[in-house]
C-alpha positions in Angstrom: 78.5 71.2 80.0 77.6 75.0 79.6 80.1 77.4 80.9 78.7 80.7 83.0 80.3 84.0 83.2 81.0 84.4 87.3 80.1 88.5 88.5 81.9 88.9 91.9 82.3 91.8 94.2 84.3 90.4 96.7 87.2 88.2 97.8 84.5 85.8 98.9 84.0 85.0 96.0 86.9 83.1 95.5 85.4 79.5 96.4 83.0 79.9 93.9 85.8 80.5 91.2 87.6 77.5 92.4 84.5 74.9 92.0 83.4 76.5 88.6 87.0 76.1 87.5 87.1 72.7 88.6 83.9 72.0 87.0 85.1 73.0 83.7 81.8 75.6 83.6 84.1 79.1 84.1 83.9 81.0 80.6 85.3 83.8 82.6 85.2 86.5 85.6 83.8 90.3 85.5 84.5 91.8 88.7 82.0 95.0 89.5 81.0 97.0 92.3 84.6 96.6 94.1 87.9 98.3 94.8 90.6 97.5 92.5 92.5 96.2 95.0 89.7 93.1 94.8 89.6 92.9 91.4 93.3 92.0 91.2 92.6 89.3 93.7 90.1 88.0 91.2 92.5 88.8 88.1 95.1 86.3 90.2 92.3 83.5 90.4 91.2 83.9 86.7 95.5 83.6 85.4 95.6 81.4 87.9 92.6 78.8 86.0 93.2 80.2 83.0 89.8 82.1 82.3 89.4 85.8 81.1 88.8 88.2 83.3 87.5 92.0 83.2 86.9 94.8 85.6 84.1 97.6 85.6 83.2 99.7 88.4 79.5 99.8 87.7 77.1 96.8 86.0 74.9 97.6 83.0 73.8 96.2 79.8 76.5 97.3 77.7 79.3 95.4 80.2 77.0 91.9 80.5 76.5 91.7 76.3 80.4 92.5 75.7 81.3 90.0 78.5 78.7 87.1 76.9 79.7 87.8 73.5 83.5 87.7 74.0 83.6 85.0 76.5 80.6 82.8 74.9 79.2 81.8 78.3 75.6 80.7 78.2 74.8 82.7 81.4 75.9 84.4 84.7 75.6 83.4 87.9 76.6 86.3 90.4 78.4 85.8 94.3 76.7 88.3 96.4 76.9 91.3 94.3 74.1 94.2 95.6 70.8 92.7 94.9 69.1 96.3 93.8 71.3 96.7 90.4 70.6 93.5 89.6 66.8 93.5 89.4 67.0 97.0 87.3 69.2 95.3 84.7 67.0 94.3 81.7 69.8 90.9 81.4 68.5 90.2 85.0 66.9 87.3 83.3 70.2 85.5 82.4 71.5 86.1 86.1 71.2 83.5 89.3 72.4 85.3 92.3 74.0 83.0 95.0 74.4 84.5 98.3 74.4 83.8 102.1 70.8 84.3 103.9 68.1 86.6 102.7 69.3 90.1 102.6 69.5 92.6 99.6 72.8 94.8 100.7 74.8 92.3 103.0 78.5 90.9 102.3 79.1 87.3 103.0 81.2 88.4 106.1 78.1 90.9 107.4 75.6 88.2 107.0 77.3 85.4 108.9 78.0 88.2 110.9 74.0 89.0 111.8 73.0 85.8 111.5 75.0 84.5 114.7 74.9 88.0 116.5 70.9 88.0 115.8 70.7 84.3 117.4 69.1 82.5 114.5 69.3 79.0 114.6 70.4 78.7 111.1 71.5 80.1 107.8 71.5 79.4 103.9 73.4 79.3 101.0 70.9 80.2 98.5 70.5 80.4 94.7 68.1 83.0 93.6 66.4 83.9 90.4 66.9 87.2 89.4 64.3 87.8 87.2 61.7 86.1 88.7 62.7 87.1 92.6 62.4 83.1 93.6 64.3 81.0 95.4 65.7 78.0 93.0 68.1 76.2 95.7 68.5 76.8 99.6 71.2 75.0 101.6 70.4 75.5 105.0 73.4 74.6 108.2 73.0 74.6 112.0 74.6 77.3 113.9 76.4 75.5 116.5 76.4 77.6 120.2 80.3 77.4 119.5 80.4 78.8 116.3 82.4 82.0 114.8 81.4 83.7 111.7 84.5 82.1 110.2 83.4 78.2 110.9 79.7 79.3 110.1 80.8 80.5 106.7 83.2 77.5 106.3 80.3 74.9 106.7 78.3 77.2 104.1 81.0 76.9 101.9 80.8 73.6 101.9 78.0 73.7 100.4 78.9 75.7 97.1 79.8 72.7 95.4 76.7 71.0 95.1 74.4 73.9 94.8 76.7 75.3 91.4 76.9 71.8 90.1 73.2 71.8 90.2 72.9 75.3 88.7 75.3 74.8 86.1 73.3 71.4 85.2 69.9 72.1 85.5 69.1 75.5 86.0 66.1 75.8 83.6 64.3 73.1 85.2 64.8 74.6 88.4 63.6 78.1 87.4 60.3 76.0 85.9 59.5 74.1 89.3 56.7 74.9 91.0 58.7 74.4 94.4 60.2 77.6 94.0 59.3 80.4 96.5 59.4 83.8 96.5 62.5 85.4 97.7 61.8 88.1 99.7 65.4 90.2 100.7 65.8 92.5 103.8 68.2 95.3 104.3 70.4 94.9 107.2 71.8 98.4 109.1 75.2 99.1 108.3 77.7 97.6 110.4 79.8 100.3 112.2 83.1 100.3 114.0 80.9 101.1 117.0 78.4 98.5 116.8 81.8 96.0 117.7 82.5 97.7 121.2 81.7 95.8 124.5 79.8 97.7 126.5 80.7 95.7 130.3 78.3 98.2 132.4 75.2 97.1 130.7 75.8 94.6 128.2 74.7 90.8 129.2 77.4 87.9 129.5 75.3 86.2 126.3 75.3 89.3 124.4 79.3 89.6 125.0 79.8 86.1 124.1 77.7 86.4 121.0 79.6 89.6 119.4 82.6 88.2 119.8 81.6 85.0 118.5 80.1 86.9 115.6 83.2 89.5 115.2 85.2 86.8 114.7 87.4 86.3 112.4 86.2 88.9 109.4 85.9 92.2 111.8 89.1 91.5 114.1 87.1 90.5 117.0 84.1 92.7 119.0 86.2 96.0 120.6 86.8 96.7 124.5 88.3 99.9 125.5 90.0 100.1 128.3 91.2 103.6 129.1 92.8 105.3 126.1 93.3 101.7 124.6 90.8 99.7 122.6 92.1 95.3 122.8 90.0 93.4 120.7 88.0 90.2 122.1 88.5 86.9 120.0 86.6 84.1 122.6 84.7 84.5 125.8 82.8 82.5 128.0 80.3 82.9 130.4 81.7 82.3 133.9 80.1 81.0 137.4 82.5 83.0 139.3 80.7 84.7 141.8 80.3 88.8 141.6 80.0 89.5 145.3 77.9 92.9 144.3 80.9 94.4 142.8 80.3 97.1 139.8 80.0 96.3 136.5 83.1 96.5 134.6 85.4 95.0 137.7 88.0 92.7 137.7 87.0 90.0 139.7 89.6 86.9 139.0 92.7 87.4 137.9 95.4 84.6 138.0 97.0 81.6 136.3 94.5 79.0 136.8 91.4 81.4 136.9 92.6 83.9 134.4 90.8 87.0 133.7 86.9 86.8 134.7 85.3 90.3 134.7 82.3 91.0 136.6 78.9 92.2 134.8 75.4 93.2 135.5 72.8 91.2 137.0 75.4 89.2 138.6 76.8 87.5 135.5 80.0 87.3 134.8 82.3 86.5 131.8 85.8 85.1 131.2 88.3 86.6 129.2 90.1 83.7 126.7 91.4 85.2 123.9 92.3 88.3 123.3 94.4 90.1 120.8 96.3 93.6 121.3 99.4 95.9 119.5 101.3 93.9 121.5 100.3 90.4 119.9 97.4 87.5 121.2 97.2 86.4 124.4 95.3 84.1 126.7 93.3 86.8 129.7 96.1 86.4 132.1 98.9 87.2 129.8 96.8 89.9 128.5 96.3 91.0 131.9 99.8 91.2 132.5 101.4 93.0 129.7 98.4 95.9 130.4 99.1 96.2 133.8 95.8 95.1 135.2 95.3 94.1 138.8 92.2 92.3 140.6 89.8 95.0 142.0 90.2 97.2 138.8 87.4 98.6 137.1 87.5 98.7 133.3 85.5 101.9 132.8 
């Protein structure tokens, strides 16, 4: 079996080492475009398997030939490294990019992110050809109504397996099939802190459940502030507890049984389930509790 040279940027690119090491097809890791607090993650991995491993800041020429000709791998197959460089590299034709959905600038975490916040109905695991900007191998998986960014990327994961095996074992025929189609990236905005806050005067109860659900686990949760304090949301559900007319923002169940359902507009209201503060997690009511909030409050 050929062995390929793994470029990673990121933690998440640790299930990727893990199947190519258990493949036998890791020649060895070169970790670019990331702190060097990541590249001793992958260093770890690499000891860990027993592969070489190098770090660089930057990617060019130079780095790719000394890496090849040192570790003898036949090619490289990158985890979601920024999709720009790539295509200027000359050695781009040597490199199979494998990343989650189509976008050029996203981390794993920021796309699974967009893709639940966004409401798509699914996402992929693809393969892509560098050089020839097609798409060799797509591994598409529902999003479930229930899912978090974390489960969504876990069932993606899943996935790696059989997409590298096939990459590793027949990569040239796959870059020769006429199947392939053009791959055709998009630039997502920047995630900000401030694109995480709950806004509970004008946001809807679906667009509240989906940034949590989508904030969840990778970004700590989408942000509510409530006075000089900011708690961050880990799962809420819509409720059919009446408003009454009361403002936005208000406080309209709070207790045991009904724990901590806050009124929005239109007359929708959501449940508070999980939540998780300086002071630890907690269920609404605890929550509630330890923050001195009563019924009849308005969380401004």
């Amino acid at each position: 079996m050929e062995k390929v040279i793994l470029l990673a940027s990121s933690p998440a690119a640790t299930p990727a080492i893990e199947c190519l090491a258990q493949m036998n097809a890791l020649a060895g890791i070169l970790s670019v475009y990331c702190p060097e607090s990541v590249a001793q993650q992958h260093a770890a991995a690499a000891q860990h398997f027993d592969v070489p491993h190098a770090y660089h800041t930057n990617l060019d020429e130079d780095v790719l030939a000394s890496a090849q000709q040192t570790w003898q791998g036949s090619r490289f197959i990158s985890y979601h490294l920024p999709y720009e460089p790539l295509c200027k590299l000359q050695s781009a034709q040597n490199i199979v990019q494998v990343q989650i959905a189509e976008n050029s600038n996203a981390t794993a975490e920021h796309a699974v992110f967009h893709s639940i916040y966004s409401q798509q109905s699914s996402c992929a695991l693809i393969a892509v050809c560098v050089r020839k900007q097609t798409v060799l191998l797509s591994h598409d998986v529902t999003i479930d109504c229930h899912d978090t960014a974390g489960t969504l990327h876990k069932k993606l994961i899943m996935q790696l397996p059989n997409l590298l095996q096939q990459l590793v074992s027949d990569v040239d025929s796959l870059e020769q099939t006429a199947l392939c189609r053009p791959f055709t990236p998009k630039s997502l905005p920047a995630l900000n802190e401030s694109d995480l806050f709950v806004h509970l005067q004008t946001d809807s109860a679906e667009q509240i459940v989906r940034l949590v659900r989508a904030a969840n686990p990778y970004f700590g949760g989408a942000r509510l502030r409530i006075g000089h304090a900011v708690c961050q949301l880990l799962q809420v559900t819509i409720s059919s507890q009446p408003t009454y007319g009361v403002k936005a923002g208000t406080i309209i169940t709070l207790s045991v049984s009904g724990g901590l359902v806050l009124a929005l507009t239109n007359e929708q209201a959501v449940k508070v389930d999980v939540v998780s503060s300086s002071e630890g997690v907690f269920d609404g009511y605890r929550f509630a509790m330890q923050a001195n909030l009563q019924a009849g409050m308005n969380l401004k």
